[in-house]
C-alpha positions in Angstrom: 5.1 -21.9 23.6 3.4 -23.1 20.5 6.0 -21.7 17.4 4.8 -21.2 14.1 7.0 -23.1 11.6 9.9 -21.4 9.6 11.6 -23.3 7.3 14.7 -21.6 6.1 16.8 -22.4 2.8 20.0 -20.8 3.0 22.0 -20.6 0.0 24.4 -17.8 0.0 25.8 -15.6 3.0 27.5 -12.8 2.8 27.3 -9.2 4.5 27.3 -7.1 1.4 24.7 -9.6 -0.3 21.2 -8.8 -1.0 19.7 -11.1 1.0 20.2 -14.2 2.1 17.5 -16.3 -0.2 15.1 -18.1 1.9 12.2 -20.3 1.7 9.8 -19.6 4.3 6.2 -21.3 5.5 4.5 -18.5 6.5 0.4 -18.8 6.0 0.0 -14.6 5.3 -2.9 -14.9 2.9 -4.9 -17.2 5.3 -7.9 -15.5 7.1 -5.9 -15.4 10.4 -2.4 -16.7 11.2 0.3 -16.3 14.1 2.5 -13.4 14.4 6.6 -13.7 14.9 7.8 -12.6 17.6 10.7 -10.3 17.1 13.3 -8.4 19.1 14.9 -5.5 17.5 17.8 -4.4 20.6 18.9 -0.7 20.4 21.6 -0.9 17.3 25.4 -0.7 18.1 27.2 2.1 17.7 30.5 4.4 18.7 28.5 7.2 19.8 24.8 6.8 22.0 23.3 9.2 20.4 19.2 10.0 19.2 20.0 9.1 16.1 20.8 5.6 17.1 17.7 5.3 19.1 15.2 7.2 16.5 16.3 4.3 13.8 15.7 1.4 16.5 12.3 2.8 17.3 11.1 3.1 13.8 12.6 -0.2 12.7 10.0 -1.8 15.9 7.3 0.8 14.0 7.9 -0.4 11.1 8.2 -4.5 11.9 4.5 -3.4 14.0 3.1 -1.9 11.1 3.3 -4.8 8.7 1.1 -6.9 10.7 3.3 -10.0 11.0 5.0 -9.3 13.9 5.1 -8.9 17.6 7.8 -7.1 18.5 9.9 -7.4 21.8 9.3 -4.9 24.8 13.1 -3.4 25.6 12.2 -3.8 28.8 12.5 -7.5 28.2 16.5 -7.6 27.7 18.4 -7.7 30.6 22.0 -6.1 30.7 24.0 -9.4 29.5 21.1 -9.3 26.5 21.8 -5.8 25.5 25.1 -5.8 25.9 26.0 -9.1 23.2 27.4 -8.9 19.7 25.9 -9.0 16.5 27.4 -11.5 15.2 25.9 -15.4 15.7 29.0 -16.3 17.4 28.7 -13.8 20.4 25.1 -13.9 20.7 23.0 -16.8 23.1 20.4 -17.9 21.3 18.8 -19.8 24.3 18.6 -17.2 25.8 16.3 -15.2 23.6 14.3 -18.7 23.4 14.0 -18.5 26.9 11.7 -14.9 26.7 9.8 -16.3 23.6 12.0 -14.1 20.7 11.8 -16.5 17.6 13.6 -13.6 15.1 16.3 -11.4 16.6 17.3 -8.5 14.8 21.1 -7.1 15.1 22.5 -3.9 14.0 25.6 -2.0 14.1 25.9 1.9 12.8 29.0 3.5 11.6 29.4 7.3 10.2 32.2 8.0 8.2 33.2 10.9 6.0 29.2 11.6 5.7 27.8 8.7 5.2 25.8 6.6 7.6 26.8 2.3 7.2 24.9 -0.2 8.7 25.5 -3.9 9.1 21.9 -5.6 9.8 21.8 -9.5 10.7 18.3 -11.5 10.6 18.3 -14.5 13.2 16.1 -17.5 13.6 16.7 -18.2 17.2 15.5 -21.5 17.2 18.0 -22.6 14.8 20.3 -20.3 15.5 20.9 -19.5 12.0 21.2 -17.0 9.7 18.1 -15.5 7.9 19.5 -12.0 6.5 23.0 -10.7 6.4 22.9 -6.8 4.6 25.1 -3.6 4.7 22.9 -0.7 4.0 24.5 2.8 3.5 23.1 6.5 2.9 23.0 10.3 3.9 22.5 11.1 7.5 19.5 12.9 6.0 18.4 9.7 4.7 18.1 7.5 7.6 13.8 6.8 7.9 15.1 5.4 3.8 17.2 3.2 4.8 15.4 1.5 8.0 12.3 1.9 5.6 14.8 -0.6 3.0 15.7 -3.1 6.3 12.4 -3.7 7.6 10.9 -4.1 4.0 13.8 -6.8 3.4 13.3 -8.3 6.9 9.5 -9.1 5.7 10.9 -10.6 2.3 12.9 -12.7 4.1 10.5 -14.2 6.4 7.2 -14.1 4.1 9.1 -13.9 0.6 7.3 -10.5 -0.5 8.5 -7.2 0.3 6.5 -5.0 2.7 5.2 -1.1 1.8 7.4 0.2 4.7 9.1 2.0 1.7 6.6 3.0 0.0 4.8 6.3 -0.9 1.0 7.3 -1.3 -0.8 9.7 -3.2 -4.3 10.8 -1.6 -6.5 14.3 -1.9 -6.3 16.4 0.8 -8.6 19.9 1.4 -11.8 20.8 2.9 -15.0 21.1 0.6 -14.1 24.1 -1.4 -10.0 23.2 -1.8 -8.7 20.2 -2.5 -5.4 19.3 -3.7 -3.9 16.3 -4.8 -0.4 15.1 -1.8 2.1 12.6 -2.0 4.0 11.3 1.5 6.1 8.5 2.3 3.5 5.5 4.2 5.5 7.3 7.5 3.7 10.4 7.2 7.2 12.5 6.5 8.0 14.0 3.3 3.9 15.8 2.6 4.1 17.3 -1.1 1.9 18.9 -2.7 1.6 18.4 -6.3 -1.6 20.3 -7.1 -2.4 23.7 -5.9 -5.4 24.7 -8.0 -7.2 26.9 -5.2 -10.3 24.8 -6.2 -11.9 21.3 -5.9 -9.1 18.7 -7.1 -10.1 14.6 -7.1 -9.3 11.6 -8.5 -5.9 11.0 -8.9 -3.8 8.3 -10.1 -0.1 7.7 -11.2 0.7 5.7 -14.3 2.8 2.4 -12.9 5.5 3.7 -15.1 5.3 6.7 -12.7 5.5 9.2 -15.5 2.0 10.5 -15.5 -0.8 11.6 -13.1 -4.2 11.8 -13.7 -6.9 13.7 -12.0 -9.9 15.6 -12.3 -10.2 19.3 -11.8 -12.6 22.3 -11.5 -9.2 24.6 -11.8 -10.8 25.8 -15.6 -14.6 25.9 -13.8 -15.3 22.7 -15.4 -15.0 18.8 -14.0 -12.2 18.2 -16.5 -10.1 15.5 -17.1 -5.9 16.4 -17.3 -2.6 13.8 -17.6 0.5 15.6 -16.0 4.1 14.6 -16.9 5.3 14.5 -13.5 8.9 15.3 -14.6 7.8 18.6 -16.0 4.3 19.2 -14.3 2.5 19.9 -17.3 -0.4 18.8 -18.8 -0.3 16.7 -21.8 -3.3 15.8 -22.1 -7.0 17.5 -21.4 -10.5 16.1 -21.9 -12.7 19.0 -21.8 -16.0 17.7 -23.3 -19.1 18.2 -21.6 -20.0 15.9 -18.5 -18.4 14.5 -15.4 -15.2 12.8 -15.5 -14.1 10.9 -12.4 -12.5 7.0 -11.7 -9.1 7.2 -13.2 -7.2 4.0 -13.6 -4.4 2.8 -15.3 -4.4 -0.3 -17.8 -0.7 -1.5 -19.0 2.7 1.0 -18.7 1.0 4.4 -19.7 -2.4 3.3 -20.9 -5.3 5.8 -18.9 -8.8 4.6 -18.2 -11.7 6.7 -16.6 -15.7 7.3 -17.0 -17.6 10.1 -18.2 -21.1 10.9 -17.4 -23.4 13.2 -20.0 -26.6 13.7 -20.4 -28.7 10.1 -20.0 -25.3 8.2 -21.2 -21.8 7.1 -19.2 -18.9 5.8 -21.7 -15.7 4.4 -20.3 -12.6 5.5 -22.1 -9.3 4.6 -22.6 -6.8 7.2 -23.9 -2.8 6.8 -24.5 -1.5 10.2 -23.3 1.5 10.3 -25.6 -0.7 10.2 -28.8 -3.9 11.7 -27.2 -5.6 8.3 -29.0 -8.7 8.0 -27.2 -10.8 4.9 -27.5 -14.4 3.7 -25.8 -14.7 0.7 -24.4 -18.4 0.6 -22.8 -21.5 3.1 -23.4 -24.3 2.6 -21.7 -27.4 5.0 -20.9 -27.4 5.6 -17.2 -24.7 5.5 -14.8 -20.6 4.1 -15.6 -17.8 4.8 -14.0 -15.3 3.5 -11.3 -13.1 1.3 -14.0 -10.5 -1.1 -12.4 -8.4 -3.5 -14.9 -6.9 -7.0 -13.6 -3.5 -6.8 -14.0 -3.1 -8.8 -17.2 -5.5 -6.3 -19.1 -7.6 -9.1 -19.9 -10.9 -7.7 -18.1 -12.5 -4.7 -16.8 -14.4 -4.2 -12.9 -17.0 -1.4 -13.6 -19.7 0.1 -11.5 -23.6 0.6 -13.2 -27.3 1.1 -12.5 -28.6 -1.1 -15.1 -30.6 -2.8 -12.6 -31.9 -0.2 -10.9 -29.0 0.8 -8.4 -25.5 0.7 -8.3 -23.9 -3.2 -9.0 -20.4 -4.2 -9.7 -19.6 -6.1 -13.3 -17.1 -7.6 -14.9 -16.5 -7.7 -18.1 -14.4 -10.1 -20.5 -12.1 -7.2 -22.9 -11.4 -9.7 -25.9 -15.5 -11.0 -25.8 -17.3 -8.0 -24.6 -19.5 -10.2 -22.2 -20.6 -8.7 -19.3 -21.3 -10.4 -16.1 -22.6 -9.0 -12.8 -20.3 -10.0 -9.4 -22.7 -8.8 -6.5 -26.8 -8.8 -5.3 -26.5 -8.3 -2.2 -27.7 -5.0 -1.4 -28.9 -1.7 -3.1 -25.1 -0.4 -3.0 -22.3 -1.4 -4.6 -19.3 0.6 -6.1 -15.7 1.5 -6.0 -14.0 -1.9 -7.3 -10.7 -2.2 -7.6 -7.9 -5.6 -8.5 -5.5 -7.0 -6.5 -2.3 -7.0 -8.0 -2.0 -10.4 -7.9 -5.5 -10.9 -10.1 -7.5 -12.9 -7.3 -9.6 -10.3 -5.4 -11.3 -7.5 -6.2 -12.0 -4.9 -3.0 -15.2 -2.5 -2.9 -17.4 -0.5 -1.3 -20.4 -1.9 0.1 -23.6 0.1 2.3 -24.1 -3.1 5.0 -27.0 -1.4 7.4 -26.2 2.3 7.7 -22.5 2.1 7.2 -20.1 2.0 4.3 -17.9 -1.1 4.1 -14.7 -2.1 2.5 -15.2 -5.7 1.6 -13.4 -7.8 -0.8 -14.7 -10.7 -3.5 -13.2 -13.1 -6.1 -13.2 -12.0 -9.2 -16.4 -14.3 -10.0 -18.2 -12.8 -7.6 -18.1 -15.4 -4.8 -16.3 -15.5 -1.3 -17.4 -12.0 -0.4 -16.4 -10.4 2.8 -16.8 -7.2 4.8 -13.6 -6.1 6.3 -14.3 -2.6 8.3 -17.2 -2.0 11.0 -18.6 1.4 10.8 -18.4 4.4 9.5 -17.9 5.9 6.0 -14.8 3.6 4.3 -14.3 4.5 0.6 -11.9 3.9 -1.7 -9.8 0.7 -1.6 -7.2 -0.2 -3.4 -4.4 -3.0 -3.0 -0.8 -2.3 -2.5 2.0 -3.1 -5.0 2.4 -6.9 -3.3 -1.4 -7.3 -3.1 -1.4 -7.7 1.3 -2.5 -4.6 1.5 -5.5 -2.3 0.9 -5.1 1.1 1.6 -8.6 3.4 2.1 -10.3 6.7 4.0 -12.6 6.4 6.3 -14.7 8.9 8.4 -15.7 8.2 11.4 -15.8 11.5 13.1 -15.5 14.8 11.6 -12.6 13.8 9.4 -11.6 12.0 6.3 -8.4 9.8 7.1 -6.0 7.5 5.4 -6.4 3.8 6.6 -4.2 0.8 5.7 -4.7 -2.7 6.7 -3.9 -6.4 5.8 -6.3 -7.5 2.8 -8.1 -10.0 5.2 -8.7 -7.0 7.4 -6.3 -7.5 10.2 -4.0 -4.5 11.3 -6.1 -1.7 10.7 -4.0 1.5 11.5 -4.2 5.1 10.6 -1.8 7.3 8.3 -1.8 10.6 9.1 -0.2 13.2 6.4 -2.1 16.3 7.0 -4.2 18.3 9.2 -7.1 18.1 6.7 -9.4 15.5 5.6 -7.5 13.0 3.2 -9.3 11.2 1.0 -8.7 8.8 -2.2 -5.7 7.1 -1.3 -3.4 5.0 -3.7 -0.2 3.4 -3.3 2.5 5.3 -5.7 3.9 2.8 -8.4 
């Protein structure tokens, strides 16, 4: 078996550390590479109960989901497998060589006066060495947390990011005459509904300092802008002018971006919500709107019709110069950065379909990464490996995510509605 290289750096070891820090070769921003394969046996524990299984199986979910791995059938272990330790001195390392494991995954659960404790190990079995030594500890009510915290630890270990098993999403959810803005963990659990405007709610976004959320609402009979301060879920800030405002996104801590439409002329804004300071950055007659900063503030990804149908540009924040990233078709919208300043995602119409693709920020290198279907609304995760975006391909609106070179497409499900405008949650 052909084994993709891991180079491991250990410098500290110790079972209430962090991590154990590790410098891995691992080509995940290539255009295809080879996936681990991992084993993840059921955890140890005093008492065999569902518990103990639930957090194996979604550990193996979650180690799936990232796209990196293959994980181990069970029904590969034999009896003497299952059975070993979890520490490197009880465990045969040839042996797991010998069905093709490369990472093995060891856990042992305790409960005690309320609290759940677990000791996780990371093994390369190949040099029999330790990758990740942690102790993890929470409510019983708190479990999906903490393998959530383990798997996205086991993927900083072995790619030197963390993953988005931890993470939560914000989307809108609804049919055509009620829509509402949700959050959820990326594991579908913990729906809530922050919005509940018994009318047509869109657009949101969360400031990354996570204090504010942004949106656009008919609740007042009007497409009007609104900030909320989460913490108290009120408004602090309203733009009530006449026209369309959609495409919220956030620039710095705290610092709101978005496009209106009125009359023959668009403006993009910017507008601090603490001092209600509002500021235009771009006016043009005809269509503006889907504003997407890079992540040093120093430029702006816009969507307009200034030649004659919709076009993504760029343009430079200290110059003002404007330059147009694509010409390839009569439909173009929907940009939005990577966190890491490199690629910008979009929407593209390629034959009858909508496409997510993704570009360099010049333009260049352009690729469509979904086949069929409606696909709106990309945006990258925290880390930058991930785009999150719906996609219709029946009767429904659903919540995609998949590796930014469009492997490992899978499907989120929240809700029994159509969910739309997906985001990560800073």
């Amino acid at each position: 078996m052909t084994r993709l290289r891991l180079v491991f750096i250990l410098l500290f070891l110790g079972l209430a550390a962090t991590t154990v820090q590790a410098k891995v070769y691992l080509d995940v921003y290539g255009k295809s590479y080879k996936k681990i394969t991992i084993a993840v046996p059921g955890l140890k524990s005093e008492k065999a109960d569902k518990l103990r299984t639930d957090m194996s199986g979604l550990l193996s979910q979650d180690l799936d989901m990232s796209g990196f791995f293959i994980v181990a059938p069970d029904s590969l272990f034999d009896r003497e497998l299952s059975n070993e330790g979890i520490e490197k001195q009880n465990i045969q390392f040839t042996n797991w060589r010998s069905i093709g494991v490369e990472l093995l995954c060891k856990g042992r659960l305790l409960e005690k006066d309320g609290e759940l404790s677990l000791e996780a190990y990371l093994y390369d079995t190949f040099e029999g060495s330790t990758i990740l030594a942690k102790r993890y500890r929470a409510k019983p009510e708190e479990w999906r947390r903490m393998i959530h915290r383990l798997a996205d630890d086991i993927l900083l270990a072995v790619t030197g990011e963390k993953g988005i098993m931890g993470s939560r999403v914000i989307f809108v959810g609804g049919g055509s005459r009620n829509k509402d803005v949700y959050t959820a963990s990326i594991d579908g659990t913990g729906v809530k509904r922050v919005t509940s405007f018994r009318n047509i709610t869109v657009s949101p976004s969360i400031s990354p300092d996570g204090r504010y959320l942004a949106y656009t609402s008919y609740k007042e009979g009007k497409p009007n802008l609104f900030i909320m301060d989460l913490e108290t879920g009120k408004d602090v800030y309203a733009e009530r002018d006449e026209g369309m405002k959609l495409g919220t996104a956030w620039t710095g801590k705290s610092t709101l971006g978005y496009a209106k439409t009125s009359g023959k002329f668009s403006t993009i804004y910017t507008v601090d919500p603490t001092s209600g300071k509002k500021k235009a950055i771009l006016t043009k007659e005809g269509i503006l709107t889907s504003p997407s900063f890079s992540p040093d503030g120093t430029k702006m990804a816009f969507v307009s019709d200034m030649y004659g149908t919709p076009q993504i540009f760029i343009r430079y924040l200290s110059s003002g110069e404007i330059k147009r990233l694509t010409y390839s078709g009569n439909y173009n919208t929907s940009p939005s950065f990577s966190p890491k300043g490199d690629l910008i995602a979009f929407v593209a119409k390629v034959g009858g379909s909508f496409e997510i693709c993704t570009m360099s920020i010049d333009g260049s290198n352009q690729r469509v990464l979904t086949s069929g279907g409606i696909n709106d609304s990309p945006q990258f995760s925290p880390c930058g490996r991930y785009i999150i975006y719906s996609s219709k391909k029946g009767s429904r609106y659903a919540v995609y995510v998949m590796l930014y070179n469009g492997e490992n497409k899978r499907v989120l499900k929240f809700t029994n509605s159509d969910e739309e405008q997906p985001k990560f949650v800073p």
